[in-house]
PDB file of N, CA, C and O in Angstrom, chain B, residues numbered from 101:
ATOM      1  N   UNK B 101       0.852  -1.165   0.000  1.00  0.00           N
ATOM      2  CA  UNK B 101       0.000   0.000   0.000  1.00  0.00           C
ATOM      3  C   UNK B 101       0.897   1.227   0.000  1.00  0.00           C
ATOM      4  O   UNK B 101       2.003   1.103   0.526  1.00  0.00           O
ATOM      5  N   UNK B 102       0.466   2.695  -0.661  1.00  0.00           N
ATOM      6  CA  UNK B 102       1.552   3.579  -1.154  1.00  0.00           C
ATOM      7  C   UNK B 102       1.312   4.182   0.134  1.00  0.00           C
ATOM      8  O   UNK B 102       0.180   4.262   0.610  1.00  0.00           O
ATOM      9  N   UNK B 103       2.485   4.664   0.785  1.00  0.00           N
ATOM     10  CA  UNK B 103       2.141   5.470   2.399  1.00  0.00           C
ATOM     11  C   UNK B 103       1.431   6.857   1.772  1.00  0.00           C
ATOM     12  O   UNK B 103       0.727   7.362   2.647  1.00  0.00           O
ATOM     13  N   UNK B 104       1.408   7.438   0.827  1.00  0.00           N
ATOM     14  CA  UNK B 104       0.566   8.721   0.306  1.00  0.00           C
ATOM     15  C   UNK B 104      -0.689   8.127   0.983  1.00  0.00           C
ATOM     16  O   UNK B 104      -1.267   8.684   1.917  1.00  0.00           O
ATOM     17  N   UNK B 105      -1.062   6.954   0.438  1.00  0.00           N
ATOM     18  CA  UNK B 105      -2.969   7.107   0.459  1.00  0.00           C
ATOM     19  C   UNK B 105      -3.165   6.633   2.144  1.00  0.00           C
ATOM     20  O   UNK B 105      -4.362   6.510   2.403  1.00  0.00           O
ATOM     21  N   UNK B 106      -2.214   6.330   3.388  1.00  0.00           N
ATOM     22  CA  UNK B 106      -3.108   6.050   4.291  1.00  0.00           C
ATOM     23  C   UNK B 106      -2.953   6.953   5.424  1.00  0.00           C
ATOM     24  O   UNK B 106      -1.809   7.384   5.568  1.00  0.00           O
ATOM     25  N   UNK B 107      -3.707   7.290   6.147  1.00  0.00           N
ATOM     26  CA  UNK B 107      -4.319   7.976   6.972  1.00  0.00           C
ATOM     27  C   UNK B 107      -4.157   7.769   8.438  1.00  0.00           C
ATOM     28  O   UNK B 107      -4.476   6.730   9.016  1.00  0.00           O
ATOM     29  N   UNK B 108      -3.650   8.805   8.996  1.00  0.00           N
ATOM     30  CA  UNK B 108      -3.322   8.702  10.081  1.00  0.00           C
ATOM     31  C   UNK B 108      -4.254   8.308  11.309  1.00  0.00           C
ATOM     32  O   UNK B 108      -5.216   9.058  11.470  1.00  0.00           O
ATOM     33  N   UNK B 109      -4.167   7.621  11.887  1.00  0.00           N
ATOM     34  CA  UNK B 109      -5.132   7.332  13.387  1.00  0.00           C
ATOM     35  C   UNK B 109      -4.308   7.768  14.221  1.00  0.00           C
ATOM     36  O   UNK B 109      -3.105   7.871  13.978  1.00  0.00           O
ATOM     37  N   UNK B 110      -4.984   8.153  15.572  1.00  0.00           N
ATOM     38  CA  UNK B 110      -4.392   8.298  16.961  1.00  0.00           C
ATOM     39  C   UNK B 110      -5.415   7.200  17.855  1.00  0.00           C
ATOM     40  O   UNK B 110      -6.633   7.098  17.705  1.00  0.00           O
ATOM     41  N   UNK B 111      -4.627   6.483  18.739  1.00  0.00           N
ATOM     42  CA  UNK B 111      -5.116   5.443  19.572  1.00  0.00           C
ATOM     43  C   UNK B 111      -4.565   5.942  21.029  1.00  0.00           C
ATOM     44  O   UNK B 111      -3.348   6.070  21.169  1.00  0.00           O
ATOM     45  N   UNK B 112      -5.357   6.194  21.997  1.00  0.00           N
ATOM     46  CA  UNK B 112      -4.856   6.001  23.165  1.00  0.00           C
ATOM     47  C   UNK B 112      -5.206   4.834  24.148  1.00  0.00           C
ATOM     48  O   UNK B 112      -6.294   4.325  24.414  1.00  0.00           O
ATOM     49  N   UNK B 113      -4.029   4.588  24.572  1.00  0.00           N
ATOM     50  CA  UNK B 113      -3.864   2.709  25.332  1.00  0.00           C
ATOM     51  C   UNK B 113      -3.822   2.971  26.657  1.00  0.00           C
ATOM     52  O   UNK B 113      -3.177   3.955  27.018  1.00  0.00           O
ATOM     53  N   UNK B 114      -4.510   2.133  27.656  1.00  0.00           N
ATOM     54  CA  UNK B 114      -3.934   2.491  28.869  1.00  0.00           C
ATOM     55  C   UNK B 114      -2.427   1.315  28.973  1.00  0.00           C
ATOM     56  O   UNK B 114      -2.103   0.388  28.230  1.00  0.00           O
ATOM     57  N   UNK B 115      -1.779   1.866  30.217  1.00  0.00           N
ATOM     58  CA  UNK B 115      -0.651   1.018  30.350  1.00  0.00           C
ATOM     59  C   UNK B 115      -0.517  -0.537  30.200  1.00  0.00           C
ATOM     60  O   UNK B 115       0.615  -1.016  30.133  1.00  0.00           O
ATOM     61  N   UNK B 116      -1.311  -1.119  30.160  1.00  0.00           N
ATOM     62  CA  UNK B 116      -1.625  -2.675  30.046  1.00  0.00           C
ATOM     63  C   UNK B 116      -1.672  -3.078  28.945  1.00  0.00           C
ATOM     64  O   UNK B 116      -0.941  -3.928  28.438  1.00  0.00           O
ATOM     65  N   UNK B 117      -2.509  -2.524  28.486  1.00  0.00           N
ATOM     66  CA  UNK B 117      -2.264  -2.010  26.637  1.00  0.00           C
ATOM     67  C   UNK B 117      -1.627  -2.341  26.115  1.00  0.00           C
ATOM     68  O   UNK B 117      -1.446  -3.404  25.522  1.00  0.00           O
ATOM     69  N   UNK B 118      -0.718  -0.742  26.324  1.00  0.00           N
ATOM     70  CA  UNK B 118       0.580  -0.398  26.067  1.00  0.00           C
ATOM     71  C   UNK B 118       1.262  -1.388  25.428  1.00  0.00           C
ATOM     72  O   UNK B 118       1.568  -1.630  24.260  1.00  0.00           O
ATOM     73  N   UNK B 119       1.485  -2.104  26.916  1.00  0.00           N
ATOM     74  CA  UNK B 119       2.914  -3.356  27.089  1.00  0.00           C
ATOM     75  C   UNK B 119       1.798  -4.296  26.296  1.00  0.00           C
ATOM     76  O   UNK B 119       2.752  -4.695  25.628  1.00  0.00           O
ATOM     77  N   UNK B 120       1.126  -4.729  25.969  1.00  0.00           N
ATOM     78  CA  UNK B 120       1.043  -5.713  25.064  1.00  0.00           C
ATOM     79  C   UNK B 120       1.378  -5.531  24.008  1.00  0.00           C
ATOM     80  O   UNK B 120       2.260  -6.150  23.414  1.00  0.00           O
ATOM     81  N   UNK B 121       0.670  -4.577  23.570  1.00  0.00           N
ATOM     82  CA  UNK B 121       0.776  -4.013  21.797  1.00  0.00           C
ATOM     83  C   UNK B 121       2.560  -4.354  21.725  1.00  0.00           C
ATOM     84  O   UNK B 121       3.127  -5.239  21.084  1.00  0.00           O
ATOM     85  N   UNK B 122       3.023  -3.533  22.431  1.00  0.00           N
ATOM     86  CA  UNK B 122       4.531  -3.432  22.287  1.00  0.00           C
ATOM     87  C   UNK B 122       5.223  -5.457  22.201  1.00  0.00           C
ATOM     88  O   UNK B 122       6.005  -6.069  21.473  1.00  0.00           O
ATOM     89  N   UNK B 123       4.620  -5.696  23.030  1.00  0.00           N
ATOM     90  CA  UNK B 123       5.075  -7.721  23.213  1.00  0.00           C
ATOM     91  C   UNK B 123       4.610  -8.042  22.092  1.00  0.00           C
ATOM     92  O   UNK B 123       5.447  -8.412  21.269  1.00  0.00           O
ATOM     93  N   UNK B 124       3.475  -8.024  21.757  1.00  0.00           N
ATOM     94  CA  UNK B 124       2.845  -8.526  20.635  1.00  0.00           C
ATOM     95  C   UNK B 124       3.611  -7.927  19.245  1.00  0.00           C
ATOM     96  O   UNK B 124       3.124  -8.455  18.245  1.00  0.00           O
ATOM     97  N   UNK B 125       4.518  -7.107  18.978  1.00  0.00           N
ATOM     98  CA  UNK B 125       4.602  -6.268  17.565  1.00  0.00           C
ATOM     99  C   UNK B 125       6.067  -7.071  17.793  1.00  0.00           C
ATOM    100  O   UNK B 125       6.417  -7.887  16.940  1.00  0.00           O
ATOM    101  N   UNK B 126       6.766  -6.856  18.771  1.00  0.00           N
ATOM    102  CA  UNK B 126       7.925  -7.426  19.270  1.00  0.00           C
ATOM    103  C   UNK B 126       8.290  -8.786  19.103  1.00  0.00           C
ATOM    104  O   UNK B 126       9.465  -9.131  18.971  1.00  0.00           O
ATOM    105  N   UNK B 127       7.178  -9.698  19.105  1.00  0.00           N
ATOM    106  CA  UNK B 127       7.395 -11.394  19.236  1.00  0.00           C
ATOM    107  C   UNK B 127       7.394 -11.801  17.938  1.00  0.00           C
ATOM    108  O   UNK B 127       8.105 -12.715  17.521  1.00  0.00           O
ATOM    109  N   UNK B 128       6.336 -10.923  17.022  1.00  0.00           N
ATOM    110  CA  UNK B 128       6.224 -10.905  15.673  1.00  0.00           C
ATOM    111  C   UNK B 128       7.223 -10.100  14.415  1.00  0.00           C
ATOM    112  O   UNK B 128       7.189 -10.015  13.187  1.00  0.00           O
ATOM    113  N   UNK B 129       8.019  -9.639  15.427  1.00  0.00           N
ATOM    114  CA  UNK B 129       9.294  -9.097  14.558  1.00  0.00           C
ATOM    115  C   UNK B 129       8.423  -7.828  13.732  1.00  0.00           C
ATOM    116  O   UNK B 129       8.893  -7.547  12.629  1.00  0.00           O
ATOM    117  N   UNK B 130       7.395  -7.167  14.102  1.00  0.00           N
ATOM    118  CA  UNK B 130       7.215  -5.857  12.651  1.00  0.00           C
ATOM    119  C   UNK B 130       6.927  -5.017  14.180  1.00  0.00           C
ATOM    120  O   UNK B 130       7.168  -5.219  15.370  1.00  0.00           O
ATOM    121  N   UNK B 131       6.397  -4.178  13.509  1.00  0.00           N
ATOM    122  CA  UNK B 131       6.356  -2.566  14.231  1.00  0.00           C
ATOM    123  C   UNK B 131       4.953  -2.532  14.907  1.00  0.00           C
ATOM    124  O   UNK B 131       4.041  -3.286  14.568  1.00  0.00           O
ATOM    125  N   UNK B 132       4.874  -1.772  15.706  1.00  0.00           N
ATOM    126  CA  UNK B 132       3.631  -1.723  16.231  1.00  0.00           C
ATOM    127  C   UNK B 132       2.218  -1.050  15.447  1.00  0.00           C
ATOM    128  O   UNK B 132       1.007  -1.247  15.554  1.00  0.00           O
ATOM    129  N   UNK B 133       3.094  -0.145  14.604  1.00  0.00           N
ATOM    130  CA  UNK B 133       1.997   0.173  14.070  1.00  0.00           C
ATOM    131  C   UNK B 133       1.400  -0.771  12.639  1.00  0.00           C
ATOM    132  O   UNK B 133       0.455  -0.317  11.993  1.00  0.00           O
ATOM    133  N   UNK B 134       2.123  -2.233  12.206  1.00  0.00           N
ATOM    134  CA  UNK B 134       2.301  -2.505  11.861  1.00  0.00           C
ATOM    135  C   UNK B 134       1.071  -3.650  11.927  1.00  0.00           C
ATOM    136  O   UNK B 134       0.260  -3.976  11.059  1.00  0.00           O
ATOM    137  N   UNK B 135       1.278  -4.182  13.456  1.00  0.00           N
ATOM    138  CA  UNK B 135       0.312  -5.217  14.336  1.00  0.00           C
ATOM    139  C   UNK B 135      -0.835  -4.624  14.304  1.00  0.00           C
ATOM    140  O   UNK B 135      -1.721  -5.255  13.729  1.00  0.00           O
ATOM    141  N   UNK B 136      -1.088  -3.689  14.702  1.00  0.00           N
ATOM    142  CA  UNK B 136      -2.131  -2.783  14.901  1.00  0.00           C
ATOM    143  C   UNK B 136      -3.301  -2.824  13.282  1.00  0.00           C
ATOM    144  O   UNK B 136      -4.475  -3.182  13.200  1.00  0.00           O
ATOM    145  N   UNK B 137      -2.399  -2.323  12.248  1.00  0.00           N
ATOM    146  CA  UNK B 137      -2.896  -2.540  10.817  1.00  0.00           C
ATOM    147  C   UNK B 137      -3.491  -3.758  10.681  1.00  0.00           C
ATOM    148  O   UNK B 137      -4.690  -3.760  10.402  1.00  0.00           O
ATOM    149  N   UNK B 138      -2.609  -5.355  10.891  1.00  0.00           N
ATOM    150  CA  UNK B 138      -2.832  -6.441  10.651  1.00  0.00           C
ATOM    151  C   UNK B 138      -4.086  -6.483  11.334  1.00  0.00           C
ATOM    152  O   UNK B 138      -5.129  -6.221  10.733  1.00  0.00           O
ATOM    153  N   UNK B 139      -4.067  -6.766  12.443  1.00  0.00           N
ATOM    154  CA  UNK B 139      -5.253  -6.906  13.141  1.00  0.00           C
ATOM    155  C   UNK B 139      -6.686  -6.103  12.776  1.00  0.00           C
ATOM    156  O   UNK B 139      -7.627  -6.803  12.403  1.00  0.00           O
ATOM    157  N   UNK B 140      -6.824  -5.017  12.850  1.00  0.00           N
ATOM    158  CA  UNK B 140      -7.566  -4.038  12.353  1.00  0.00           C
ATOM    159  C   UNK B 140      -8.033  -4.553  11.238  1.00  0.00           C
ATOM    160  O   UNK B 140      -9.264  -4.588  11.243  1.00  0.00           O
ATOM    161  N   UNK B 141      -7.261  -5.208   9.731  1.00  0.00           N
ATOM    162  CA  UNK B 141      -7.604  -5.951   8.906  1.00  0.00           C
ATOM    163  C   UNK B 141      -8.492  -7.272   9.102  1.00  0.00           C
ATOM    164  O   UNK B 141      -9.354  -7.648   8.308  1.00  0.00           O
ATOM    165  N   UNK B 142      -8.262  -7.681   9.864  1.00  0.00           N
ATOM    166  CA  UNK B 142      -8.924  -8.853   9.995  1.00  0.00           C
ATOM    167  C   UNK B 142     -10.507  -8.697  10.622  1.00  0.00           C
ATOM    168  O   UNK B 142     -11.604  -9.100  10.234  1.00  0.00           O
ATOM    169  N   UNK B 143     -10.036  -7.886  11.818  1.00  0.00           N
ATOM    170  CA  UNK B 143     -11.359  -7.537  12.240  1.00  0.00           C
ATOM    171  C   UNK B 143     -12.530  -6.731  11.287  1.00  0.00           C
ATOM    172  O   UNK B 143     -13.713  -7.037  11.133  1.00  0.00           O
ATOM    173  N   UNK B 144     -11.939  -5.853  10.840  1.00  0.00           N
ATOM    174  CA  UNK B 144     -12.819  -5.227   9.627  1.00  0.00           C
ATOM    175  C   UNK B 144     -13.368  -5.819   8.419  1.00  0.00           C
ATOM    176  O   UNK B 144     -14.529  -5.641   8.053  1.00  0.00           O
ATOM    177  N   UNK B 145     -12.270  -6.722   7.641  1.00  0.00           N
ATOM    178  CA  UNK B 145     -13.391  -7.789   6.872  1.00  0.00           C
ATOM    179  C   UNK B 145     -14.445  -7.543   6.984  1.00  0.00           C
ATOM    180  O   UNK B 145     -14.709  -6.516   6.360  1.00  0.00           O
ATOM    181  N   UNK B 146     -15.262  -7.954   7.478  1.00  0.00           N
ATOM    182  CA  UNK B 146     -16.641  -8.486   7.572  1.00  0.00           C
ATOM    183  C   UNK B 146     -17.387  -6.856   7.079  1.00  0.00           C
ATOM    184  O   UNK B 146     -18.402  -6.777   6.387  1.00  0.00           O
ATOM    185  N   UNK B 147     -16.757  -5.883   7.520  1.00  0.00           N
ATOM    186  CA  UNK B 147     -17.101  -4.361   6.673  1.00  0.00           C
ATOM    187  C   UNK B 147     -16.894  -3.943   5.309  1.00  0.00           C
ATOM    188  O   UNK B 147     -17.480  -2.986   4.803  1.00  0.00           O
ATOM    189  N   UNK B 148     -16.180  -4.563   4.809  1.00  0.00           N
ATOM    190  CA  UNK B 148     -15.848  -4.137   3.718  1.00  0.00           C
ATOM    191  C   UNK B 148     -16.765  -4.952   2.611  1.00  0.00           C
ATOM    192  O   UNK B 148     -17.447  -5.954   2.825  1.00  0.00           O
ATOM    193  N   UNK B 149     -16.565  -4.130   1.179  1.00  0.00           N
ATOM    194  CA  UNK B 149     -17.207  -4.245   0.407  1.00  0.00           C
ATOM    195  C   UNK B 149     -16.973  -5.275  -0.651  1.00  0.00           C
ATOM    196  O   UNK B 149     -16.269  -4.914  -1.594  1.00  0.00           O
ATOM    197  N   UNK B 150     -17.540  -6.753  -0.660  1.00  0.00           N
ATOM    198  CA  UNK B 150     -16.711  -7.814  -1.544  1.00  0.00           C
ATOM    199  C   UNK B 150     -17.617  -7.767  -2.700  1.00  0.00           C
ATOM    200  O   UNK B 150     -18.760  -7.411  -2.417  1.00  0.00           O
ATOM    201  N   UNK B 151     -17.283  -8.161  -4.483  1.00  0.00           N
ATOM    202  CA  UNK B 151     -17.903  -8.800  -5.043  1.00  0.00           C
ATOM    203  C   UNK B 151     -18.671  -9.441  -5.046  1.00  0.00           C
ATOM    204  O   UNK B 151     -18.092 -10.237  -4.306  1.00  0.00           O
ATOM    205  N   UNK B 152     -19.650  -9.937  -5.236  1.00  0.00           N
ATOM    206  CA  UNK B 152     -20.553 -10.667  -5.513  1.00  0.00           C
ATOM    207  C   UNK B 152     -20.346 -11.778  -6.659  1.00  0.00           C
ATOM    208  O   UNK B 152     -19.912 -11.601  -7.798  1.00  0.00           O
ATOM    209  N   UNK B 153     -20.736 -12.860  -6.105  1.00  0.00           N
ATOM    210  CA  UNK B 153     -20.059 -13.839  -6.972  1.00  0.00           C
ATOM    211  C   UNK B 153     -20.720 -14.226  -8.064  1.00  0.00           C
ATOM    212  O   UNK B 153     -21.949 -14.243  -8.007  1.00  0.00           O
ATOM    213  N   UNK B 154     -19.951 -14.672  -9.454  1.00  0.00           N
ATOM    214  CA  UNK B 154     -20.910 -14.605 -10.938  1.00  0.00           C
ATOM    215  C   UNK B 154     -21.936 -16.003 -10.673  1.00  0.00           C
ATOM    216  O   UNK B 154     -23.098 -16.025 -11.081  1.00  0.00           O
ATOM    217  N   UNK B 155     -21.342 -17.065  -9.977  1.00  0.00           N
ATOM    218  CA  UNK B 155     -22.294 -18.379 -10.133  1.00  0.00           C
ATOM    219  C   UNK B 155     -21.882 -18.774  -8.505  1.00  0.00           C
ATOM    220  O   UNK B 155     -20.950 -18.264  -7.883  1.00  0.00           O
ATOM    221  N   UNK B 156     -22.711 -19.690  -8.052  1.00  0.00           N
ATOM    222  CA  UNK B 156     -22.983 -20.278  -7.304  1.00  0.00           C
ATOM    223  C   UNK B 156     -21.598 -21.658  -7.336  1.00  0.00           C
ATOM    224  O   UNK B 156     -20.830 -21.984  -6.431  1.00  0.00           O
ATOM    225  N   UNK B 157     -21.736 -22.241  -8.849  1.00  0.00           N
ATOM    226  CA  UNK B 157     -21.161 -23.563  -8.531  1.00  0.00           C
ATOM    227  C   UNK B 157     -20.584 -23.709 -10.126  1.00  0.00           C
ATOM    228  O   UNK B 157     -20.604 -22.725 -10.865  1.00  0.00           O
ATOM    229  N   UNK B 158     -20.168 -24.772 -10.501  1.00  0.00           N
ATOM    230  CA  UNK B 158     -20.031 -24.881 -11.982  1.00  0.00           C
ATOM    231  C   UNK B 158     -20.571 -25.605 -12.243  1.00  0.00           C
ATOM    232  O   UNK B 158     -20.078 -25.947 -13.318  1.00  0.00           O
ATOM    233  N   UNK B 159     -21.860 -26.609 -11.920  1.00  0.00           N
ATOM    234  CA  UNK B 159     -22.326 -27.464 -12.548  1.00  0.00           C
ATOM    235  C   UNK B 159     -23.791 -26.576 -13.240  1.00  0.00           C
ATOM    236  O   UNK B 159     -24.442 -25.760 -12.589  1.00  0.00           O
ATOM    237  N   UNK B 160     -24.120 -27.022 -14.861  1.00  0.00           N
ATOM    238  CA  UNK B 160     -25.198 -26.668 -15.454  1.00  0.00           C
ATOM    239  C   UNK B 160     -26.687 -27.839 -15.059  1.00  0.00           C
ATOM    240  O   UNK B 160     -26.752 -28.985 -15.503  1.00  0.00           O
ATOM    241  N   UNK B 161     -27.473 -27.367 -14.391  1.00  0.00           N
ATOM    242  CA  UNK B 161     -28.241 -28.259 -14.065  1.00  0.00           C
ATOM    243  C   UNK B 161     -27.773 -29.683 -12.840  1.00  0.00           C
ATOM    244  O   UNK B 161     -26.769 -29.779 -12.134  1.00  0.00           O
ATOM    245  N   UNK B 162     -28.971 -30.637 -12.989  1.00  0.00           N
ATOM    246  CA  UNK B 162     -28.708 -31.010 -11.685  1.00  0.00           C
ATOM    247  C   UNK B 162     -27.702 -32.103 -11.936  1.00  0.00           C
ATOM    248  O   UNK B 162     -27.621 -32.685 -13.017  1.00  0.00           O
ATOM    249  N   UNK B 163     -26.899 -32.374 -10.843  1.00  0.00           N
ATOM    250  CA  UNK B 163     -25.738 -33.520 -10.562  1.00  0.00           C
ATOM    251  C   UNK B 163     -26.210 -34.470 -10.592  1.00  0.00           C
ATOM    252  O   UNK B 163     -27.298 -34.673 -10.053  1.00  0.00           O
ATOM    253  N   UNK B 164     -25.553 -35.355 -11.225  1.00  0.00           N
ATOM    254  CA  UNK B 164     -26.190 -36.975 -11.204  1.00  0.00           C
ATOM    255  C   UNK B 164     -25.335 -37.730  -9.635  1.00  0.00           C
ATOM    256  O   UNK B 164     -24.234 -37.512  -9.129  1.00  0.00           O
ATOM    257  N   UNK B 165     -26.453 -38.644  -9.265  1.00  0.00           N
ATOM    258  CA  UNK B 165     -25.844 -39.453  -8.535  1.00  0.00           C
ATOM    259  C   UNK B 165     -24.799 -40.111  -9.031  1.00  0.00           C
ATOM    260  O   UNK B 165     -24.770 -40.277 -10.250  1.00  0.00           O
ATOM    261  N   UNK B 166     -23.866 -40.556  -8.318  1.00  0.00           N
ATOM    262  CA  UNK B 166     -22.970 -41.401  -9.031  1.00  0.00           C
ATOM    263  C   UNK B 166     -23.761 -43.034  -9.020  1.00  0.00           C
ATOM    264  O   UNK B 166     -23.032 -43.796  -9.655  1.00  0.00           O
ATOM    265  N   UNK B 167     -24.878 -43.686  -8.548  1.00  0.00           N
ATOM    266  CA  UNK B 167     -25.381 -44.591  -8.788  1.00  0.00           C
ATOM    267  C   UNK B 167     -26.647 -44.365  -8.528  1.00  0.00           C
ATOM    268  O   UNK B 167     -26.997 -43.322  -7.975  1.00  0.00           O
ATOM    269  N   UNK B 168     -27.783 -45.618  -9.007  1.00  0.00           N
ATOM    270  CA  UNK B 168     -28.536 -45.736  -9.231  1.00  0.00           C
ATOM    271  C   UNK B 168     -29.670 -45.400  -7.461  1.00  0.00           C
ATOM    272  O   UNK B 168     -29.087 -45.905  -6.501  1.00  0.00           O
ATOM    273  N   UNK B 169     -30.820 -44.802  -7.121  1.00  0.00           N
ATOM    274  CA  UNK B 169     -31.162 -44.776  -5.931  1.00  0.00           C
ATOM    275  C   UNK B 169     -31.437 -45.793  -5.370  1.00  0.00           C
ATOM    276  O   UNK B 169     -31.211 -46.020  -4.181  1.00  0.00           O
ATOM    277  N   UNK B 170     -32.079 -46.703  -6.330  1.00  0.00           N
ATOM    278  CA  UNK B 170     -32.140 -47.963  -5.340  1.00  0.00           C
ATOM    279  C   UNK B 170     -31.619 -48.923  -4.489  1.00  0.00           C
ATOM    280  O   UNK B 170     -32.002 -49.684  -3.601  1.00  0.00           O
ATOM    281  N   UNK B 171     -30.052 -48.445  -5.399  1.00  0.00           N
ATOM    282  CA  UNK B 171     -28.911 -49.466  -4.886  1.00  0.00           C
ATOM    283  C   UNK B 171     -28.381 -48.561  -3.493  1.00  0.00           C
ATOM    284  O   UNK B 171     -27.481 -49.044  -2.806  1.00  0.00           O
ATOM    285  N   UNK B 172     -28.995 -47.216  -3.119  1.00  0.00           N
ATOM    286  CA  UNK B 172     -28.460 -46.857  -2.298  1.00  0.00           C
ATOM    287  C   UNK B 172     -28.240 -47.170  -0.837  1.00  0.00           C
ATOM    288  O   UNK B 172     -27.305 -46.915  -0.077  1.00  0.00           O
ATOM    289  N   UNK B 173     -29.851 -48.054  -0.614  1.00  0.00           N
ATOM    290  CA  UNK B 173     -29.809 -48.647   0.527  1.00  0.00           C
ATOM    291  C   UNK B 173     -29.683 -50.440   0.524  1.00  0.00           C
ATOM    292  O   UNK B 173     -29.977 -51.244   1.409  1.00  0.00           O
ATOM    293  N   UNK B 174     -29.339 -50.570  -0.321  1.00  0.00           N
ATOM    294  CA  UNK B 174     -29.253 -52.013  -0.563  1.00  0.00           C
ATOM    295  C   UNK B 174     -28.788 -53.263   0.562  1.00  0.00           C
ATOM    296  O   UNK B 174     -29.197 -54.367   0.921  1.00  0.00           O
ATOM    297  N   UNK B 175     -27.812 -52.448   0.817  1.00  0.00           N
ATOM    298  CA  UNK B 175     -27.480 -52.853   1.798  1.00  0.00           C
ATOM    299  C   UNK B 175     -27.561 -53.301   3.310  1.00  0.00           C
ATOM    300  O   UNK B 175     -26.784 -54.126   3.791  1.00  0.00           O
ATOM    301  N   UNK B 176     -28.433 -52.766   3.918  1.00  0.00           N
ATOM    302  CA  UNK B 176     -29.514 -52.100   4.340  1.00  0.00           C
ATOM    303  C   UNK B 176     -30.595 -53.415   4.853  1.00  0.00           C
ATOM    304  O   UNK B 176     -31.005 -53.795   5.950  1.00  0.00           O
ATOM    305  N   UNK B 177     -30.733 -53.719   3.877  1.00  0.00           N
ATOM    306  CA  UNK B 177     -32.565 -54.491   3.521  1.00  0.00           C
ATOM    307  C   UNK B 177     -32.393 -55.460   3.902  1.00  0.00           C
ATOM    308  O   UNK B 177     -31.465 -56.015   3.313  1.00  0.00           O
ATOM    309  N   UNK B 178     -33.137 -56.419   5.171  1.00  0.00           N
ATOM    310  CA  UNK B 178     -33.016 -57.646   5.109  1.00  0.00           C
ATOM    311  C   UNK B 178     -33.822 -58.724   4.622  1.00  0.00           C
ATOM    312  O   UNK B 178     -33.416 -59.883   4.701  1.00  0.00           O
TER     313      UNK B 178
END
C-alpha cells in the first residue's frame, strides 16, 4: 500500500495495553503500528465491500448421482 494514500489514526492505550501491543509487535518481529494494521484488517473484513459472486457452482443443471437410488440402501434391507 503507497504510504501517500493512508491515513493517520491516533489510539490512546492504557498502560496494560501499552505493554502488550509493544510484546505482541515485538514477538512478531514488525512494528507496532504494523500489528495494529494487521489486526484491524482482519477484524474489519466483515465491513468491507466484496464482489458478488458470478455463479454459485459450476455445474449446469442437476448432478447426477454417481449410482442408481435404489442401490443406495441395498445394503440395508433384510
Amino acid at each position: 500500500m503507497a504510504l501517500s494514500r493512508k491515513k493517520a489514526a491516533a489510539l490512546a492505550l492504557d498502560p496494560v495495553m501499552n505493554k502488550a501491543l509493544s510484546r505482541a509487535a515485538k514477538d512478531r518481529g514488525i512494528s507496532r503500528a504494523e500489528f495494529v494494521r494487521q489486526q484491524l484488517s482482519l477484524v474489519l473484513e466483515q465491513y468491507m465491500d466484496h464482489p458478488k459472486p458470478r455463479c454459485a457452482g459450476l455445474a449446469k443443471g442437476p448432478i447426477p448421482f454417481p449410482y442408481g437410488e435404489e442401490d443406495t440402501f441395498k445394503d440395508l434391507e433384510a
